[in-house]
C-alpha positions in Angstrom: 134.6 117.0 102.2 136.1 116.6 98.5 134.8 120.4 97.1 133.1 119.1 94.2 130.4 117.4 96.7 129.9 120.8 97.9 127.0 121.3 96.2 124.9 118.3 96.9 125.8 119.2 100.5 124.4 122.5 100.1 121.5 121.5 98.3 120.4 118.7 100.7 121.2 121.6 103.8 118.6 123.4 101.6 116.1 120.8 101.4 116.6 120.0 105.3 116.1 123.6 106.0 112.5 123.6 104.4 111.2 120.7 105.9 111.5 118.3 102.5 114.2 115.8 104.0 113.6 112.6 102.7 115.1 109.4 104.7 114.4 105.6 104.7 112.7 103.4 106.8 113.4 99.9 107.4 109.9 97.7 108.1 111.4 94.5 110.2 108.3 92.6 110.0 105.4 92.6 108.6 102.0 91.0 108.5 100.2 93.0 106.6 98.4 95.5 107.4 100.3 95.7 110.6 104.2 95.8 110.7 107.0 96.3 113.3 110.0 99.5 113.1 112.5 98.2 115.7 110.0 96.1 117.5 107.3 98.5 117.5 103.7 97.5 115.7 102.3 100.1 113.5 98.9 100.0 111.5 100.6 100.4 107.8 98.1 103.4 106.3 100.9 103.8 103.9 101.1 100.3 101.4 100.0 100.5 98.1 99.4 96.4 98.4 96.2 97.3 98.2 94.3 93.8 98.2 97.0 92.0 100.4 98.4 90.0 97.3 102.2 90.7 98.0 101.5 88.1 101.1 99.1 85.8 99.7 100.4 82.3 100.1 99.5 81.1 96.5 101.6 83.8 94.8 104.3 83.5 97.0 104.2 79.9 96.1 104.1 80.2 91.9 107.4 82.9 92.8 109.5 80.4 94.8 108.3 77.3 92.2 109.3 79.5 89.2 113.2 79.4 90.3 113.6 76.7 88.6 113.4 78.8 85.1 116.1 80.8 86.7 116.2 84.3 89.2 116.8 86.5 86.3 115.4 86.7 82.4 119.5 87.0 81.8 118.5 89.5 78.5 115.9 92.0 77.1 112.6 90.7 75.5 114.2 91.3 72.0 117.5 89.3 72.7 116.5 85.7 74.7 114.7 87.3 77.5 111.1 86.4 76.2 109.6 82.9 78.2 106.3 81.3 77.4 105.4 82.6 81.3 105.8 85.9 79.5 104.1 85.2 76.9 101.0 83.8 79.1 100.9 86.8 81.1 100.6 89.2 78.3 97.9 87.3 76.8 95.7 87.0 80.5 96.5 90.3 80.9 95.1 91.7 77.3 92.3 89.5 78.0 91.9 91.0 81.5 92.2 94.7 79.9 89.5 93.6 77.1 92.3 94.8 74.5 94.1 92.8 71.6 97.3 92.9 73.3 99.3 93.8 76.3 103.2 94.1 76.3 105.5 94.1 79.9 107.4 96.7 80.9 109.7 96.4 84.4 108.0 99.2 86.3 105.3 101.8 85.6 108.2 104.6 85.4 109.8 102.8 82.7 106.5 102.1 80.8 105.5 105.7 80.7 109.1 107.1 80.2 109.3 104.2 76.6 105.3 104.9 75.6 105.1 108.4 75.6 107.9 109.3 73.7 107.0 106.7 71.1 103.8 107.8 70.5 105.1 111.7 70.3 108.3 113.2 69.6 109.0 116.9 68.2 106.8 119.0 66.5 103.4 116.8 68.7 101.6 117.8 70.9 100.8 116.8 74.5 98.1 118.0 76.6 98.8 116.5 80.5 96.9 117.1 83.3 98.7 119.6 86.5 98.7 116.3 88.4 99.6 113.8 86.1 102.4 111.2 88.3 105.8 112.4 87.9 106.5 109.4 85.3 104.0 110.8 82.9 105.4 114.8 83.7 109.0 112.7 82.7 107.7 111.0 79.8 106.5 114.1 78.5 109.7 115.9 78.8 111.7 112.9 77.2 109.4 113.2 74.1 110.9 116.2 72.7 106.5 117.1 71.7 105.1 120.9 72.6 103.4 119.7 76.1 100.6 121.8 77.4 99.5 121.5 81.4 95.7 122.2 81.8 94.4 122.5 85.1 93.0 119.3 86.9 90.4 117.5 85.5 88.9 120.6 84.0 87.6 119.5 81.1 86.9 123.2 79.7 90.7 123.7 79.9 91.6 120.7 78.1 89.1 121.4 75.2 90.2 125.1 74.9 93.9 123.9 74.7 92.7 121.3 71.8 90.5 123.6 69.8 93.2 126.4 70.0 96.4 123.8 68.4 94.4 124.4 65.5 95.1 121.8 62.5 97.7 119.4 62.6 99.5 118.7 59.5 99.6 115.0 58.4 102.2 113.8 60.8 101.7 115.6 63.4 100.1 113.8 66.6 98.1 115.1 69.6 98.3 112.9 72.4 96.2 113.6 76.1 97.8 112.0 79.0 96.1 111.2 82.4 96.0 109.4 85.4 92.4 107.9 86.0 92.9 107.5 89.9 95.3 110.4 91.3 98.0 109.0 93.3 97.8 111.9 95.8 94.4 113.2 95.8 92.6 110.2 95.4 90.0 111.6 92.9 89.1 110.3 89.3 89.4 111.5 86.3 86.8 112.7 84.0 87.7 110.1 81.1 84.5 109.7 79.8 84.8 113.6 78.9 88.2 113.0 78.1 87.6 110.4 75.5 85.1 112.5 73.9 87.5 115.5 73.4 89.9 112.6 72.3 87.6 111.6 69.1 86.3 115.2 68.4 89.7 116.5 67.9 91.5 113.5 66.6 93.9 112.8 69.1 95.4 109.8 70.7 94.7 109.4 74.6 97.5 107.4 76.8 95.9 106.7 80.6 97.7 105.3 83.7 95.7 103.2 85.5 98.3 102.6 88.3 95.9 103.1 91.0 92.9 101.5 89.9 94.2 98.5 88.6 92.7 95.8 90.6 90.8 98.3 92.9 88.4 99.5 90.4 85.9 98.9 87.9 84.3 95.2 87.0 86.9 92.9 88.5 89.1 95.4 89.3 89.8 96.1 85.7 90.2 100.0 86.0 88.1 102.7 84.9 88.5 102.2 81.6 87.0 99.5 81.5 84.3 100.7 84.6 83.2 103.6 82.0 82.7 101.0 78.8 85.9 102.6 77.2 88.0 100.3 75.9 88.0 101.6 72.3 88.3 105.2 73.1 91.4 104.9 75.2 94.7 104.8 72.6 96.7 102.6 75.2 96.4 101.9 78.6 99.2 101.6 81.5 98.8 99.7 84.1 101.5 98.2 87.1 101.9 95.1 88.6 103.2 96.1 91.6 100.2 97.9 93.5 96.8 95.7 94.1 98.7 92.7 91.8 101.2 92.8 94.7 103.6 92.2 92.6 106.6 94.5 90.4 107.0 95.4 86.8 104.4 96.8 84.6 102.0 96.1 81.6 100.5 98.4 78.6 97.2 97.4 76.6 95.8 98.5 73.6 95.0 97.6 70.1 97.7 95.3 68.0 99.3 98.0 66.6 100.0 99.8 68.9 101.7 97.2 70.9 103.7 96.3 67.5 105.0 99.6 67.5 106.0 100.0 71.5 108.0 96.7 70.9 110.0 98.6 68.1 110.3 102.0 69.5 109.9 102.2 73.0 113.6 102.4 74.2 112.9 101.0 78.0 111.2 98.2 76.1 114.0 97.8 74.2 116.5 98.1 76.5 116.0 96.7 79.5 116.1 93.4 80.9 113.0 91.2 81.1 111.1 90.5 84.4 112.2 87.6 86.0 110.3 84.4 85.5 110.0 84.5 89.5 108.7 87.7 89.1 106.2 87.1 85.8 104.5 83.5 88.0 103.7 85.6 91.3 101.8 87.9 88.7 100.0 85.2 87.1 99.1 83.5 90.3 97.1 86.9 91.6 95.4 87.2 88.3 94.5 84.3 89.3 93.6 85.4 92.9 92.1 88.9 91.7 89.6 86.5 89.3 88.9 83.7 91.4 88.1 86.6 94.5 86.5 89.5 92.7 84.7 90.9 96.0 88.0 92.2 96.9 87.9 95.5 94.4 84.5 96.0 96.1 86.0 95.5 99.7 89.2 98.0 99.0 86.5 100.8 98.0 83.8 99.9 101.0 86.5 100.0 103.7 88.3 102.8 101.7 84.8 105.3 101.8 84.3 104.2 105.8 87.8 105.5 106.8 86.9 109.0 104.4 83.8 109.6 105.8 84.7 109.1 109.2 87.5 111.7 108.9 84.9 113.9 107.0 82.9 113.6 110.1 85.7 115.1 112.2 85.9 118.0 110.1 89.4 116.5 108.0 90.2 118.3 104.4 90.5 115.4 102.1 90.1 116.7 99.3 88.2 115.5 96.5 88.8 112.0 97.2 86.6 109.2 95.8 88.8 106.1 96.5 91.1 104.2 98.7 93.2 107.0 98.5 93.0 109.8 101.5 94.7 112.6 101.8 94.7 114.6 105.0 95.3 118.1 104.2 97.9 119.8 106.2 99.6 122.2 104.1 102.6 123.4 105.6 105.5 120.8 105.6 106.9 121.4 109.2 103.2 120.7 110.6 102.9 117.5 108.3 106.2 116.4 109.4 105.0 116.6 112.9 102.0 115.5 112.9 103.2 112.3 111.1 105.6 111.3 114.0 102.6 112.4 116.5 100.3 109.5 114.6 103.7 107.1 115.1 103.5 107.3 119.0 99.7 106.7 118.4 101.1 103.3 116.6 99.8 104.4 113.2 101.8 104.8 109.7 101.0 106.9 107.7 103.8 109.2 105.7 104.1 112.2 105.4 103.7 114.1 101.7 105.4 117.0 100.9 107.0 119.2 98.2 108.3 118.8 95.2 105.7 115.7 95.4 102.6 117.9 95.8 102.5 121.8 95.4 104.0 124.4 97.6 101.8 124.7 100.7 99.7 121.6 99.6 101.3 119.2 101.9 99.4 115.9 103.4 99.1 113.0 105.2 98.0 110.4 102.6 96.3 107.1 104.0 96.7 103.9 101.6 93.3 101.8 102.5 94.1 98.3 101.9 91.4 95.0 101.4 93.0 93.4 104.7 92.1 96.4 106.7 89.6 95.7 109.0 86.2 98.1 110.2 88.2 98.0 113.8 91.6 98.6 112.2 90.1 101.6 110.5 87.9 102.9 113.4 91.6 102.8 115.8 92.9 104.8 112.9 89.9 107.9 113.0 90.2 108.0 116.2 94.5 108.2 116.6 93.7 111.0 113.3 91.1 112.7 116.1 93.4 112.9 118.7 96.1 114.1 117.1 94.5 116.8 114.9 93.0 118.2 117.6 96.5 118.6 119.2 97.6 120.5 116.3 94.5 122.8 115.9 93.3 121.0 112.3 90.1 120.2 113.6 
């Protein structure tokens, strides 16, 4: 081996060693929410396709009609990349979002690694929650602003932090960043508290709505908009590529703000447009998200049978409140394990591990999708039964 690749060898030995190998694997088939490995069906526990709109027939169809503006924008927004199908989309979207504006960004990373540090920048101030989504924890760091961690969802914390920054000068900028549904926990944020805290103490508030985008709130238009908080929240971030079924990402907020993203957020700026393919398919389930608006309230019922019936066989999951379940496991060799034990049982579901959670916090995490059936769900409990009875968690 060339020495200077010594040290990723070492390091990835390292990793191996502690159980926090990460390798990928290849779906051959799917028809959602079952899919074949090599032949084999699984029940997929693990999508974030959360209302089946990745397969829906009418958005495949806008993406395949939409080659004929080309497979790639060919240039950033700012150079030739921006298409009246862009242009549509931001506008349904800002509508959807009950904002003035929306602006597309290629992926939720890249949205919250160009917003953040164009909201803040050194000598700000950032208050994140412990279990803000990596993106957020990266747009944080990218910002060059002071960045305080309070502990999850405690509200006490956060206001403690904000009444001890004392006064900011006249260009200095507080900004609170939060998820409202967390990826791994599947709980809620407080945002109504939040908000308050927000106007008391004069700062800015940036949410990620990744997760309940399309899965919560009045039409699946998030919890922003669930709580009545559309003019509290500074900016919102939401993705395209999680109920929408699609990729790419969108922010929404008042005129100005978007103004100001498309002049100094750098992966805005930066970064080649979405592909007109890619913009149509997202149109087309806006489309298929309004015209079908029992689906938010479909993910949520089949997402509460599959937690309570895992509550009822004595599972940890947490404080989930969504179609998000984590199965508390805790040590990463056990999780590992118990994962390829639920595989033989024909059920996907990955395992989560560090640095992604905590040390000694690692899970199963079950995505519950629309398309999941009450029998699809029931097979599921009782594969989890089995097998966490075999390894002593229940």
């Amino acid at each position: 081996m060339d020495v200077r690749l010594q040290k990723l060898q070492r390091r990835l030995e390292m990793v191996q060693a502690h159980h926090n190998y990460r390798q990928l694997t290849t779906i051959t088939h799917s028809t959602e929410p079952w899919f074949t490995i090599n032949g084999q069906p699984f029940l997929n526990l693990s999508s974030n396709n959360y209302l089946g709109l990745a397969t829906h027939p009418d958005v495949q169809h806008a993406a395949a009609n939409a080659t004929t503006h080309g497979c790639g924008a060919g240039a950033s927004r700012l150079i030739t990349g921006t298409t009246p199908l862009h242009q549509q989309l931001e506008a349904r979207l800002a509508q959807f979002k009950g904002r003035e504006r929306a602006l597309l960004f290629t992926s939720g990373y890249t949205a919250n690694i160009g917003v953040i540090p164009a909201l803040v920048g050194s000598g700000d101030l950032i208050f994140s929650d412990a279990l803000n989504h990596a993106s957020l924890i990266d747009g944080c760091r990218l910002s060059r602003a002071t960045c305080h961690s309070y502990p999850h969802c405690d509200v006490a914390a956060l206001e403690q932090l904000l009444s001890q920054s004392g006064q900011t000068h006249q260009n200095q900028q507080r900004l609170v960043v939060t998820d409202t549904v967390f990826s791994m926990d599947g709980d809620l944020a407080p945002l109504a508290d939040i908000a308050r805290l927000c106007q008391q103490y004069d700062a800015l508030l940036f949410v990620d709505e990744a997760h309940a985008t399309g899965c919560i709130g009045p039409g699946g238009r998030g919890l922003v908009a669930h709580l009545g908080l559309e003019e509290e929240v500074t900016v919102t971030m939401s993705t395209l590529s999680k109920a929408l079924g699609n990729m790419g990402a969108f922010v929404a907020g008042p005129t100005v703000v978007i103004e100001y993203l498309i002049n100094f957020a750098r992966s805005f700026i930066f970064t080649t447009a979405l592909p007109p393919t890619v913009v149509a398919a997202a149109l087309a389930a806006l489309d298929t998200l309004e015209h079908t608006p029992q689906q938010v309230q479909q993910v949520q019922q089949r997402g509460a049978f599959f937690r309570r019936g895992l509550q009822e066989l004595g599972f940890n999951t947490l404080a989930s409140q969504t179609h998000i379940v984590p199965i508390m496991v805790e040590d990463s060799a056990k999780t590992l394990e118990m994962a390829a034990a639920l595989r033989e049982e024909g059920l996907f579901v990955v395992a989560i591990r560090p640095p992604t959670v905590a040390h000694d916090t690692a899970r199963l995490r079950a995505c519950v999708m629309a398309s999941h059936t009450e029998d699809d769900l029931i097979y599921a409990v009782e594969a989890f039964e089995r097998v966490g009875r075999r390894f002593g968690l229940i």
